[in-house]
C-alpha positions in Angstrom: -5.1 -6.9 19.6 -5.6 -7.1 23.6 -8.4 -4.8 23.2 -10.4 -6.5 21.1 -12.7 -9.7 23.0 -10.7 -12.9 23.4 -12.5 -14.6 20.6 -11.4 -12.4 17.8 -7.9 -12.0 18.8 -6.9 -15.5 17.0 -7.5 -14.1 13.5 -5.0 -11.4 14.4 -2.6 -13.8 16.2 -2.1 -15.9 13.5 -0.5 -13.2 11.0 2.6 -13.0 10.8 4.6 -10.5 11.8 5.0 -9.3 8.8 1.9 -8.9 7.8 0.1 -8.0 11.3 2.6 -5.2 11.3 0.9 -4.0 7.8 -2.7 -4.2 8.5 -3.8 -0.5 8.7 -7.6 -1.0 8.9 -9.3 -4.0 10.3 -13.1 -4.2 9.0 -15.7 -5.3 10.7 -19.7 -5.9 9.8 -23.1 -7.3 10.4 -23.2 -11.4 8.6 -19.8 -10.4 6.5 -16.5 -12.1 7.2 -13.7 -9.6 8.7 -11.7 -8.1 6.6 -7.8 -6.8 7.1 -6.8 -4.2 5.0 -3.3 -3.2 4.2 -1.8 -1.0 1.7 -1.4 -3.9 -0.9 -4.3 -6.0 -0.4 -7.4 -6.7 1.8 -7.4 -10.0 2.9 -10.5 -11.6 4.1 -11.2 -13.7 6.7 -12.7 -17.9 6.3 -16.5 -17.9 5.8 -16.8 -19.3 9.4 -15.7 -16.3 10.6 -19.3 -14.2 9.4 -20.1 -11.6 12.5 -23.4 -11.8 14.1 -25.3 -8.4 15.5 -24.2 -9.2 19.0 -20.8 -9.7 17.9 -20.3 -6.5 16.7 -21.5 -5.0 19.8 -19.4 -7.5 22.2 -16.9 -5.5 20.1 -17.5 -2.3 20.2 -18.2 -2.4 24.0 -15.0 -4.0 24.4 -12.7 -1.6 22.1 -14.9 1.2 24.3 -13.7 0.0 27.7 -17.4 -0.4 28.4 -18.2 3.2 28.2 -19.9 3.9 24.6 -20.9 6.9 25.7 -17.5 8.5 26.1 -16.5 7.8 22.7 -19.3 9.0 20.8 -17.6 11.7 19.2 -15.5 8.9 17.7 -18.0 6.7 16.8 -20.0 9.1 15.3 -17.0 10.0 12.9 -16.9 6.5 11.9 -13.8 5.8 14.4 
């Protein structure tokens, strides 16, 4: 969750626990609402919560450290 930019980490912050402890897969995507996925369910984030173009790349630049480049491999396996 500290990785991620200071405006998403609420969503995550507000799980419990419980439940932030089962999240295996957290989806994001262009003008869609996040989505947390766990082995029972995939729970969706409130409408308000739609990601914008430069959203998603706040994002990824962040979760990169500011270095895209040295994670392309990653990236370009769909990491």
């Amino acid at each position: 969750v500290n990785t991620l930019p200071h405006w998403l980490q609420p969503i995550l912050l507000n799980l419990s626990p419980e439940r932030a402890a089962a999240v295996q897969e957290i989806r994001i995507r262009s003008n869609a609402p996040i989505q947390l996925v766990t082995k029972e369910t995939i729970l969706t984030a409130a409408p308000e919560f739609l990601l914008t173009q430069h959203q998603l790349e706040d994002i990824l630049f962040t979760l990169c450290g500011g270095s895209i480049y040295a994670h392309e491999a990653e990236i370009a396996q769909g990491f």
